[in-house]
C-alpha positions as a Markdown table, in Angstrom:
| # | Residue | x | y | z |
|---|---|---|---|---|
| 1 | Unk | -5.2 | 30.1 | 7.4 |
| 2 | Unk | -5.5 | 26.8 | 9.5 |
| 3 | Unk | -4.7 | 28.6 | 12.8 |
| 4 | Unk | -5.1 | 24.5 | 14.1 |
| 5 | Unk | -1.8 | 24.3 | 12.7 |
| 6 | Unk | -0.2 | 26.1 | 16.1 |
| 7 | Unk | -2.3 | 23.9 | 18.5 |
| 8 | Unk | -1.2 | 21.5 | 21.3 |
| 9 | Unk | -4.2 | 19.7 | 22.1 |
| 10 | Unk | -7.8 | 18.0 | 19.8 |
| 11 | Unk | -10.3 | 16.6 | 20.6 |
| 12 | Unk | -9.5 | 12.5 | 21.8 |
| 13 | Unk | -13.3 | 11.6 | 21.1 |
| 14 | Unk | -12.8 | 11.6 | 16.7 |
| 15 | Unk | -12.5 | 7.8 | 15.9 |
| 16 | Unk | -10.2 | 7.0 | 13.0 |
| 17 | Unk | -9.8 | 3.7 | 10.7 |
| 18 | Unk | -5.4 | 3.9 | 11.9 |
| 19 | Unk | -6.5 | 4.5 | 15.8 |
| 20 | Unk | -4.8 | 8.1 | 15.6 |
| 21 | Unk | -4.3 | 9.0 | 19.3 |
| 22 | Unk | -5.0 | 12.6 | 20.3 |
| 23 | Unk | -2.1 | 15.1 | 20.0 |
| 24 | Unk | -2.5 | 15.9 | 23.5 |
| 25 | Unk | -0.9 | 12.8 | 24.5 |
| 26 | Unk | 3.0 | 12.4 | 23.7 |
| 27 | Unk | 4.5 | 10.7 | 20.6 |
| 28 | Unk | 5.9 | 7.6 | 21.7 |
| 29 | Unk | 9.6 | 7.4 | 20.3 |
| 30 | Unk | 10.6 | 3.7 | 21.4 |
| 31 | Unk | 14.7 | 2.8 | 21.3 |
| 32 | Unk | 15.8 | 0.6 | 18.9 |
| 33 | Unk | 18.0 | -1.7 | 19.3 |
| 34 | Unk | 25.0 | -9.9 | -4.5 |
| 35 | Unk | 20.9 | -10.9 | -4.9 |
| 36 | Unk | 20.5 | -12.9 | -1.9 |
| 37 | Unk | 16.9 | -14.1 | -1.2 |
| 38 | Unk | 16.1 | -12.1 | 1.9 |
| 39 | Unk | 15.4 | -14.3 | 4.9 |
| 40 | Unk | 12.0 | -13.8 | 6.6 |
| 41 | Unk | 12.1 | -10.8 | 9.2 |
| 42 | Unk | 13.1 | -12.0 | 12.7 |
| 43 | Unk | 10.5 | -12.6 | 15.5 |
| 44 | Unk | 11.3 | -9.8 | 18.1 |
| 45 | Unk | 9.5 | -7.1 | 18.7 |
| 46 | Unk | 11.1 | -4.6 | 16.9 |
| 47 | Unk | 10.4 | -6.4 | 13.6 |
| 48 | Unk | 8.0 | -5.0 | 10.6 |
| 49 | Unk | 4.3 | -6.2 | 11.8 |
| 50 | Unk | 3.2 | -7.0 | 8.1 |
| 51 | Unk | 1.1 | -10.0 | 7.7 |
| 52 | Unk | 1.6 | -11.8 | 4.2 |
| 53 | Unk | -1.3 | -10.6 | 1.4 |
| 54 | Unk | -4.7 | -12.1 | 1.7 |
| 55 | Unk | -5.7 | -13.8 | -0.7 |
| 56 | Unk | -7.8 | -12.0 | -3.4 |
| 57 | Unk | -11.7 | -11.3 | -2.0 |
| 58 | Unk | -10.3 | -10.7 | 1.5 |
| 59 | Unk | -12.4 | -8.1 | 3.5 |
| 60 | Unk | -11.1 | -4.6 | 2.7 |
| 61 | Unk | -9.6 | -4.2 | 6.9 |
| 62 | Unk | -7.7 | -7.2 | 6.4 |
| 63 | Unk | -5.5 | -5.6 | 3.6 |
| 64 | Unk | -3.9 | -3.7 | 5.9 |
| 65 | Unk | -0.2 | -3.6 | 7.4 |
| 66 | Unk | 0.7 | -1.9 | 10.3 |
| 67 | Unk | 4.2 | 0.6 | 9.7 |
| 68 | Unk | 6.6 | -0.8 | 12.8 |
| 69 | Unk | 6.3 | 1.0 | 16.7 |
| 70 | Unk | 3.4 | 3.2 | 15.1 |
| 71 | Unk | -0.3 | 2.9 | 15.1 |
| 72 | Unk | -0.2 | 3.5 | 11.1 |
| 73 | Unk | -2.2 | 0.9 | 9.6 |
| 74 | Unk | -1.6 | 0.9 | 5.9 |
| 75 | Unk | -3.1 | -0.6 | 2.7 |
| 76 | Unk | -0.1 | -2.4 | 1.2 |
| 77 | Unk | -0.2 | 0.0 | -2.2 |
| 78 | Unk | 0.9 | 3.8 | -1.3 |
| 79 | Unk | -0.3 | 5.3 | -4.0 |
| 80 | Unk | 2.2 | 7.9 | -5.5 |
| 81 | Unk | 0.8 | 11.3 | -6.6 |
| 82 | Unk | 4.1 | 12.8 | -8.6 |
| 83 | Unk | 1.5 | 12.8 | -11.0 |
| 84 | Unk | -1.2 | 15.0 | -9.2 |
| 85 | Unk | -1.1 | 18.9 | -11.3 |
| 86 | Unk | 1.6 | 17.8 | -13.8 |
| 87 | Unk | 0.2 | 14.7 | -16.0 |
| 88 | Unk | -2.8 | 14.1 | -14.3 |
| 89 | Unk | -5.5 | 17.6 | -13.7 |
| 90 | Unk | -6.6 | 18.2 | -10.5 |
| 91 | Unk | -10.2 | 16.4 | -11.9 |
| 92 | Unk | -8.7 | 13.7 | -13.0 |
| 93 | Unk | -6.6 | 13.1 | -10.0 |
| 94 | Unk | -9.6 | 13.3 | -7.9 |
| 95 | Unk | -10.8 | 10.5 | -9.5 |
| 96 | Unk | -8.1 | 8.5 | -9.7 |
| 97 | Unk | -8.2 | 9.0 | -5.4 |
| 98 | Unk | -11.9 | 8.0 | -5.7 |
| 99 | Unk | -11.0 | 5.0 | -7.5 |
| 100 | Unk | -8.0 | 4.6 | -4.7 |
| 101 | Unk | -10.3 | 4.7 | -2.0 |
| 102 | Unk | -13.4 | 2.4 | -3.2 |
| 103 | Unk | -10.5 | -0.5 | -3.4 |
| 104 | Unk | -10.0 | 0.4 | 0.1 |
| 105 | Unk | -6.3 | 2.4 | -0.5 |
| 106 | Unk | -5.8 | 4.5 | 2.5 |
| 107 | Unk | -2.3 | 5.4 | 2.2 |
| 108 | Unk | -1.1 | 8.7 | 0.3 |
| 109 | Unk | 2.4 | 9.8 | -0.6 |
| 110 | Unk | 3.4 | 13.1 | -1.9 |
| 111 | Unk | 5.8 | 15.6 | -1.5 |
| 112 | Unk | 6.3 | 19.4 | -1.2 |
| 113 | Unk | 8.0 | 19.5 | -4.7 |
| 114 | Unk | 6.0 | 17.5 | -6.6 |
| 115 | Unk | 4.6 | 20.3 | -8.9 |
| 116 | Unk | 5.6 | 22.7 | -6.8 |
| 117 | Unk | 3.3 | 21.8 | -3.7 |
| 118 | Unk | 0.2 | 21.2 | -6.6 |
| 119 | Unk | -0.1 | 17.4 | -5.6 |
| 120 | Unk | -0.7 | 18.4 | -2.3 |
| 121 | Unk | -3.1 | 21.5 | -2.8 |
| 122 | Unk | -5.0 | 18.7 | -5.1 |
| 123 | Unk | -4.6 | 15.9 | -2.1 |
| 124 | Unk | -5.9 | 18.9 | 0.0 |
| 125 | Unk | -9.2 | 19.8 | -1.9 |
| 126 | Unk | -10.0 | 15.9 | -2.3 |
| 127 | Unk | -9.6 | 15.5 | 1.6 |
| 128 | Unk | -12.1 | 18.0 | 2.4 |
| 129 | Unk | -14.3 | 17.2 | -0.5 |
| 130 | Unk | -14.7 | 13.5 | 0.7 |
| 131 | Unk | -14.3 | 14.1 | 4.0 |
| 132 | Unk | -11.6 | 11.6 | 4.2 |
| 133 | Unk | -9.1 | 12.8 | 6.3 |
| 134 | Unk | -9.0 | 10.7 | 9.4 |
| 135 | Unk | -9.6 | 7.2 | 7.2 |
| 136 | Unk | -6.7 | 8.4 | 5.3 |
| 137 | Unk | -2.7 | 8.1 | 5.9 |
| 138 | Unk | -0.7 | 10.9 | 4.5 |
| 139 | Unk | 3.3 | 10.8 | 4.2 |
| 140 | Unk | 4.8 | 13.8 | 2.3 |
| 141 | Unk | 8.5 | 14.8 | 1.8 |
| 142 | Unk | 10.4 | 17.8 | 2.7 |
| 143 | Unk | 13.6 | 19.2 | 1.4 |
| 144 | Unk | 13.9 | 19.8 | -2.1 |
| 145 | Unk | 10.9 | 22.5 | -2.6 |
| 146 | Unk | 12.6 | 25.3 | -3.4 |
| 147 | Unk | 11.3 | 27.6 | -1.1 |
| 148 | Unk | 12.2 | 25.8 | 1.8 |
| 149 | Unk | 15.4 | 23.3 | 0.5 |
| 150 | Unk | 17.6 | 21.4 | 2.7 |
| 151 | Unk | 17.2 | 19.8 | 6.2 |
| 152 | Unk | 18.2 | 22.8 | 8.4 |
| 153 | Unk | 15.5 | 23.6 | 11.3 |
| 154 | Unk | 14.4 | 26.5 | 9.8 |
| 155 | Unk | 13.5 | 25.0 | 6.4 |
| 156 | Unk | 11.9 | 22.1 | 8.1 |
| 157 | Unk | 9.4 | 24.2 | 10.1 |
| 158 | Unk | 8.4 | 26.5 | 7.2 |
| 159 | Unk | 8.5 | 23.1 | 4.8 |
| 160 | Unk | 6.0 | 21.7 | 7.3 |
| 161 | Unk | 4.1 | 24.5 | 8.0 |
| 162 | Unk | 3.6 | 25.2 | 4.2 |
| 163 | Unk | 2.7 | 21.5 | 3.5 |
| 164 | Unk | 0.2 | 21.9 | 6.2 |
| 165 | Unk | -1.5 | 24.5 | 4.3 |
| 166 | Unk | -1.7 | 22.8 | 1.1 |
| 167 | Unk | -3.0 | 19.6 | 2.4 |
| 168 | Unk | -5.5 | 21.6 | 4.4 |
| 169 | Unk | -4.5 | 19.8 | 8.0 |
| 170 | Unk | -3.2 | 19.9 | 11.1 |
| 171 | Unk | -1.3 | 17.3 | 11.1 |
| 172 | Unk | 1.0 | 15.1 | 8.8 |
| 173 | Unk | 1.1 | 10.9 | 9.4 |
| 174 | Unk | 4.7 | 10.1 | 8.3 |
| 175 | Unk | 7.4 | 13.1 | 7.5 |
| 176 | Unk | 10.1 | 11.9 | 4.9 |
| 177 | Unk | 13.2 | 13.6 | 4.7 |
| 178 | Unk | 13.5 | 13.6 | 0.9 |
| 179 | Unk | 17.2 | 13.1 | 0.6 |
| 180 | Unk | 20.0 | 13.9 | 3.4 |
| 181 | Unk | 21.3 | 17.0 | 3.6 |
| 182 | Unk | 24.9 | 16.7 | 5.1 |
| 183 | Unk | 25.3 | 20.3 | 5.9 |
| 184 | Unk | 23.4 | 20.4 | 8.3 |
| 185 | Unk | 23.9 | 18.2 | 11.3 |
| 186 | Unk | 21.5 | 15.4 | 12.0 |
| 187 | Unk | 20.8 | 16.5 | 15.6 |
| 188 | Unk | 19.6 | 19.6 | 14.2 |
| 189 | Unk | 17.2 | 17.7 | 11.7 |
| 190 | Unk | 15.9 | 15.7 | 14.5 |
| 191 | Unk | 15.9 | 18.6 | 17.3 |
| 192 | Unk | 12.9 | 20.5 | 14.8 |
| 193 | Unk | 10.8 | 17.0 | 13.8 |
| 194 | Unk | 10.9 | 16.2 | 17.6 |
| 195 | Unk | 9.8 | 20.0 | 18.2 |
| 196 | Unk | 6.8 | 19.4 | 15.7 |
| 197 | Unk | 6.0 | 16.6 | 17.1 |
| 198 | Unk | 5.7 | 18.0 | 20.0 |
| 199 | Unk | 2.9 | 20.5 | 18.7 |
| 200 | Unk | 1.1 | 17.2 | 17.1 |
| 201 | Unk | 2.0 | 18.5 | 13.7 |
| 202 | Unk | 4.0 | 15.7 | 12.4 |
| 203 | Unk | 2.9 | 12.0 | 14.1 |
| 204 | Unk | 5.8 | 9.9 | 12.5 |
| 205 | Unk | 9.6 | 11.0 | 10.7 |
| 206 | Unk | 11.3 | 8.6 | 8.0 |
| 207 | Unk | 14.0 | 8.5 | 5.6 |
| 208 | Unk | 14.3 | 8.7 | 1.9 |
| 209 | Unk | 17.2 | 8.2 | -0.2 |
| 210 | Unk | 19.2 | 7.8 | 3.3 |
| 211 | Unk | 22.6 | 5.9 | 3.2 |
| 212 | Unk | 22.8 | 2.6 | 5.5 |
| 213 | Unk | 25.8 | 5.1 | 7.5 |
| 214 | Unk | 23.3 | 7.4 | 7.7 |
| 215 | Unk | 20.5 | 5.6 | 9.3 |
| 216 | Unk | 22.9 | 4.2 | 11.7 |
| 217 | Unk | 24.0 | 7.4 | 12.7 |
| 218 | Unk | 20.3 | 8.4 | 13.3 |
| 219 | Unk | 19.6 | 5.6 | 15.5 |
| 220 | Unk | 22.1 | 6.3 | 17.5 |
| 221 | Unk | 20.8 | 9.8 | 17.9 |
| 222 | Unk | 17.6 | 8.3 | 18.6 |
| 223 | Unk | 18.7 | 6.4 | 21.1 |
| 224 | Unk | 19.7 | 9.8 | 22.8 |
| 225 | Unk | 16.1 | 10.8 | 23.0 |
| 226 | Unk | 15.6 | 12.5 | 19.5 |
| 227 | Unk | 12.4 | 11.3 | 17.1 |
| 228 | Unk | 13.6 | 7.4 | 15.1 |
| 229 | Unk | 13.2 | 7.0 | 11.5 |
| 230 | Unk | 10.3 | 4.2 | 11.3 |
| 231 | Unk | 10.4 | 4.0 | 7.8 |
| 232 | Unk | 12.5 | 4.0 | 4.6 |
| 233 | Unk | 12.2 | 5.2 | 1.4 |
| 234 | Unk | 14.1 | 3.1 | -1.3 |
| 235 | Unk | 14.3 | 2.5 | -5.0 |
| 236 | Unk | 14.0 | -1.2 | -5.2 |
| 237 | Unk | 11.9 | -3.3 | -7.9 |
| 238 | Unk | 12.5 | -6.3 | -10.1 |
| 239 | Unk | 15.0 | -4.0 | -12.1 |
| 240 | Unk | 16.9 | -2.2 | -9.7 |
| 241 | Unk | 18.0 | -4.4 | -6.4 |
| 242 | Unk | 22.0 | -4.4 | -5.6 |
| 243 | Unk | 21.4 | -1.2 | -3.8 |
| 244 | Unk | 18.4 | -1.9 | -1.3 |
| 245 | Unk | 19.7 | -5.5 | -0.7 |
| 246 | Unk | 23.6 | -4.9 | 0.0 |
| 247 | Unk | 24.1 | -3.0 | 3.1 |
| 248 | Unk | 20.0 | -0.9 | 3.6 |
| 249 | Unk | 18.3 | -4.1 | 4.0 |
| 250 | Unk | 20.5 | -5.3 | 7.1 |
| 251 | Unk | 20.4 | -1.6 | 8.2 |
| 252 | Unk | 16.4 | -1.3 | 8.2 |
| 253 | Unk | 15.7 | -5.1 | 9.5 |
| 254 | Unk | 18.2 | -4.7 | 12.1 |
| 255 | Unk | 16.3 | -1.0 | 13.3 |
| 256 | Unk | 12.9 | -2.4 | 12.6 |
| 257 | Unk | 11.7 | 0.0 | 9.9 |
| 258 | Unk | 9.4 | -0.4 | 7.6 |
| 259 | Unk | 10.4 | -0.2 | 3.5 |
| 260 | Unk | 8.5 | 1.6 | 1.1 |
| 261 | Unk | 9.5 | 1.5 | -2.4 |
| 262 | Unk | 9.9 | 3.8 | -4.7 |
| 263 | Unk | 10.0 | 3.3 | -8.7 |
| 264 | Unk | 8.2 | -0.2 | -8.0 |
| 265 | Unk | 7.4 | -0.5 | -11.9 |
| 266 | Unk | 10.8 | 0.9 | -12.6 |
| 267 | Unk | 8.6 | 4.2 | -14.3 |
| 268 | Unk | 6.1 | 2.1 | -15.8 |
| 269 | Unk | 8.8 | -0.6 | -17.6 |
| 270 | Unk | 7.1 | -3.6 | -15.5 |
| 271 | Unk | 3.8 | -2.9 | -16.3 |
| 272 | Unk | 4.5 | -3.3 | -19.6 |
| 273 | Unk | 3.8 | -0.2 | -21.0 |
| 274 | Unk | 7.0 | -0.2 | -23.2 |
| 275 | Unk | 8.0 | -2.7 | -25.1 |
| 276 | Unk | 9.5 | -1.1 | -28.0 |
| 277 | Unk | 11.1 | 2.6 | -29.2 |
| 278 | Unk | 7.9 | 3.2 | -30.3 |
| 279 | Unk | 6.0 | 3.1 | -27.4 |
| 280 | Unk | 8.2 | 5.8 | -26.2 |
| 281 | Unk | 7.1 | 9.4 | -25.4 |
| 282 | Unk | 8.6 | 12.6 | -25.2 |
| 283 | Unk | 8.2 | 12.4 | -21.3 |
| 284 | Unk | 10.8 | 12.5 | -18.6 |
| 285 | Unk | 9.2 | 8.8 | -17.2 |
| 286 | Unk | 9.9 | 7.5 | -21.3 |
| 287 | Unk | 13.4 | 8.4 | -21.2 |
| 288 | Unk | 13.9 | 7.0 | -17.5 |
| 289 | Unk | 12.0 | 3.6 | -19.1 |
| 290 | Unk | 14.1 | 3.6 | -22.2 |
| 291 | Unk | 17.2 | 2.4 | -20.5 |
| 292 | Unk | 15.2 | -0.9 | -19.6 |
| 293 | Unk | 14.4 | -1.9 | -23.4 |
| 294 | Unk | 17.6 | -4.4 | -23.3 |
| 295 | Unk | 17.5 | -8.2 | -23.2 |
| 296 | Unk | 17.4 | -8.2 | -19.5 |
| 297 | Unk | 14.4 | -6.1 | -19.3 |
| 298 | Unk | 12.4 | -8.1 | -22.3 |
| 299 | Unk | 13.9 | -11.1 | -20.1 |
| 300 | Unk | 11.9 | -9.6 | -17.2 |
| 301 | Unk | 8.7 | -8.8 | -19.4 |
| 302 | Unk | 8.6 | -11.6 | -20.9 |
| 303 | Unk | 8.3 | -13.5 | -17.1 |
| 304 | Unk | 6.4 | -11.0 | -15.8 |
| 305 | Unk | 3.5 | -11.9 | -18.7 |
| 306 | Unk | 3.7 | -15.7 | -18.1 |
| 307 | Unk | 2.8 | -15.2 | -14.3 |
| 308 | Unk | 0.7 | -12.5 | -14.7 |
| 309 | Unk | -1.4 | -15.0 | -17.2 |
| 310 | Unk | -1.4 | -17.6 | -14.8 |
| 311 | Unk | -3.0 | -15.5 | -12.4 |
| 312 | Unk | -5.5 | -13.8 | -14.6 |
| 313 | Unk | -3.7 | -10.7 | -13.6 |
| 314 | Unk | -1.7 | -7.5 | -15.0 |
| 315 | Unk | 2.4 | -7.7 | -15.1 |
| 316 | Unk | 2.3 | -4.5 | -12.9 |
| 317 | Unk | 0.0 | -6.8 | -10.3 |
| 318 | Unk | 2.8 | -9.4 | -10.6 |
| 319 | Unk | 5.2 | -7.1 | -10.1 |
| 320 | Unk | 4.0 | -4.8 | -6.8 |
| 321 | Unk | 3.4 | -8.4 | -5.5 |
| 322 | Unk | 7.0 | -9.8 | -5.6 |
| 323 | Unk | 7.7 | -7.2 | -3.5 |
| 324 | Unk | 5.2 | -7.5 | -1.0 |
| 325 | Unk | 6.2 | -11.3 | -0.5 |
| 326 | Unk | 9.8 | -10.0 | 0.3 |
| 327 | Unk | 10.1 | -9.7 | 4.1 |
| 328 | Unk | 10.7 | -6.1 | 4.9 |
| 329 | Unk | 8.7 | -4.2 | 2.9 |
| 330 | Unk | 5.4 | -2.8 | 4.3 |
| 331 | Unk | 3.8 | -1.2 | 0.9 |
| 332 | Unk | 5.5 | -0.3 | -2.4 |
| 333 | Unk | 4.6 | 3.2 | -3.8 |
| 334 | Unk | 2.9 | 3.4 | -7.0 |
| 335 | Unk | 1.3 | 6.2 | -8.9 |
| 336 | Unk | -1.9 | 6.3 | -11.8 |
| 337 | Unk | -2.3 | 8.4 | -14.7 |
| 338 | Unk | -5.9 | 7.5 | -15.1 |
| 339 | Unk | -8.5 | 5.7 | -12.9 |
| 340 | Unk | -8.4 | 2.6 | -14.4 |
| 341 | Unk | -5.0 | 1.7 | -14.2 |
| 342 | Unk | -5.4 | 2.2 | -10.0 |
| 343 | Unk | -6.8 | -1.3 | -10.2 |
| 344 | Unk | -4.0 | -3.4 | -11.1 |
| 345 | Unk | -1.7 | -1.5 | -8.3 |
| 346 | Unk | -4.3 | -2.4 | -5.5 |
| 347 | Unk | -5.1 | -5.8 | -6.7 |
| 348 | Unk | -1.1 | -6.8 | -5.5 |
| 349 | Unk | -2.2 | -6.7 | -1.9 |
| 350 | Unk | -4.6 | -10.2 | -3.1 |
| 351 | Unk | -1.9 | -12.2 | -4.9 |
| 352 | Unk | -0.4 | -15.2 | -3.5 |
| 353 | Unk | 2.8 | -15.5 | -5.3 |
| 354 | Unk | 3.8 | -19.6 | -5.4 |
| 355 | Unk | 7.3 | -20.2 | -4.7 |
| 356 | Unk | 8.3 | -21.1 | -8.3 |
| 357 | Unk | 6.6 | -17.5 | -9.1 |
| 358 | Unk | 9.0 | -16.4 | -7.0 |
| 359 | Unk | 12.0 | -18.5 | -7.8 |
| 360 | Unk | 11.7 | -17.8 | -11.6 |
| 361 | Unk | 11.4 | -13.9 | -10.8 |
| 362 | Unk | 14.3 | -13.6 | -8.6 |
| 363 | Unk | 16.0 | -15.6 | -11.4 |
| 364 | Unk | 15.9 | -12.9 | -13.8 |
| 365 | Unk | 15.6 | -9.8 | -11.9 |
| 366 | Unk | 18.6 | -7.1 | -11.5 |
């Protein structure tokens, strides 16, 4: 199935909306070089290209970033699809990616464990369904599917190679490494993504739960010759920040790469979902939430409504956009259980935040 997969060369001629080059020509791999308000990202050329949101009614192309040294040009929501084959069917997940894509989303993440490889096989059918593949930017994750765990060569190729098949493509945008895996050598992890990108099959590596040691030590091997990590992975939001801004965020400005975060609505907390015990299900993502029902989360809540009022938007809106008016990052991840929440995660990308918006949530946030 997909004999594409073991390919060197397509066609150059198929135009895409992210100016995807052809595989026969070589992946460029360009060397590198407390809550404290981050500054804004330096002007060099090595710096996140991520113009500030437009304001709401802008032109669909115009909500776009582009993911630094790459021709990935992004909507600033990734929409997560943890969801995709576990609380969300394979219908209504198509849906919720129609609903994605007529607010102009472009940008996918997944990964080969999420349900066992279902969110991709569901990603997969929708692709060829809506023949959307080349207006669309895919990052998955490898490494903690069980049938191919770990970071080691071997289990990066077959991880790949599997993912491949479920997504029904020949090629993957941006390959995360889920989490490190230090026992197996770096250089090794590197040597296989720089093989497979190589064969075209993987455009673009990052990094996901990656220590600020870590990423240094990468770059260094980059600088050696072997594929850079353009992006990271982070948990960061209004409720979770010592860790991204202590020693990551001077890594990842310093290198250039792009931030994506993860648990942006701190498992559906910010959007105000819960706001009491009772609102509380017998769901994994509840009893992640249920830690936030304190006085500082309420605290949070209860600025995240006031804002949100003032501009006639939702407190997840308000909350995907404080992020995107912070320096480094490119596009928070965000996932839907239904259709009609996708709305409010897109509409971030529109918000102008003032700086008293901002002043008053960096105030409260943790």
């Amino acid at each position: 199935m997909h004999g594409s997969h073991r390919t060197t060369t397509r066609p150059a001629s198929r135009p895409t909306e992210h100016g995807r080059p052809p595989i026969s020509e070589s992946i460029p791999i360009a060397p590198q070089e407390s809550h404290p308000v981050l500054p804004p990202p330096p002007a060099t050329p090595d710096a996140v290209v991520a113009q500030a949101a437009p304001v709401t009614g802008a032109s669909p192309l115009a909500l776009r970033r582009t993911i630094a040294d790459t021709d990935l040009t992004v909507h600033p929501l990734a929409l997560g699809t943890s969801v995709f084959g576990w609380t969300a069917d394979g219908a209504i997940s198509h849906r919720i990616l129609d609903r994605h894509r007529d607010l102009a989303g472009n940008f996918l993440d997944t990964a080969d464990s999420y349900t066992s490889g279902r969110s991709e096989v569901i990603i997969g059918s929708w692709l060829r369904s809506r023949r959307t593949r080349d207006s669309t930017v895919i990052a998955t994750k490898i490494g903690k599917n069980l049938d191919n765990p770990g970071l080691s060569s071997r289990s990066i190729f077959a991880a790949v190679h599997a993912s491949l098949d479920r997504l029904g493509t020949d090629y993957i945008d941006l390959l995360h490494f889920h989490f490190d895996d230090p026992t197996v050598p770096l250089e090794e992890s590197l040597g296989a993504v720089d093989v497979l990108m190589r064969r075209g099959q993987v455009r673009y590596l990052a990094a996901s739960n990656f220590s600020a040691e870590r990423l240094m030590e990468a770059r260094v091997l980059a600088a050696n010759g072997l594929p850079r990590f353009v992006a990271l992975q982070t948990q960061y939001s209004l409720l979770h920040r010592t860790t991204f801004e202590s020693s990551l965020a001077l890594v990842t400005r310093a290198q250039g790469m792009a931030v994506l975060p993860y648990f942006a609505l701190a498992h559906g907390f910010l959007a105000g979902r819960y706001r009491s015990k009772a609102d509380l299900e017998e769901t994994t993502r509840s009893s992640r939430a249920a830690k936030h029902l304190n006085r500082s989360g309420f605290r949070v809540l209860a600025v995240l409504d006031r804002i949100a009022e003032e501009h006639a938007a939702a407190p997840a809106t308000i909350a995907l956009a404080w992020l995107l008016a912070r320096g480094p990052i490119v596009a928070p991840v965000a996932s839907a259980s239904r259709p009609e929440q996708v709305d409010a995660l897109v509409a971030a990308a529109g918000i102008r935040l003032t700086r008293n918006d901002m002043v008053d949530l960096d105030r409260i946030s943790v």
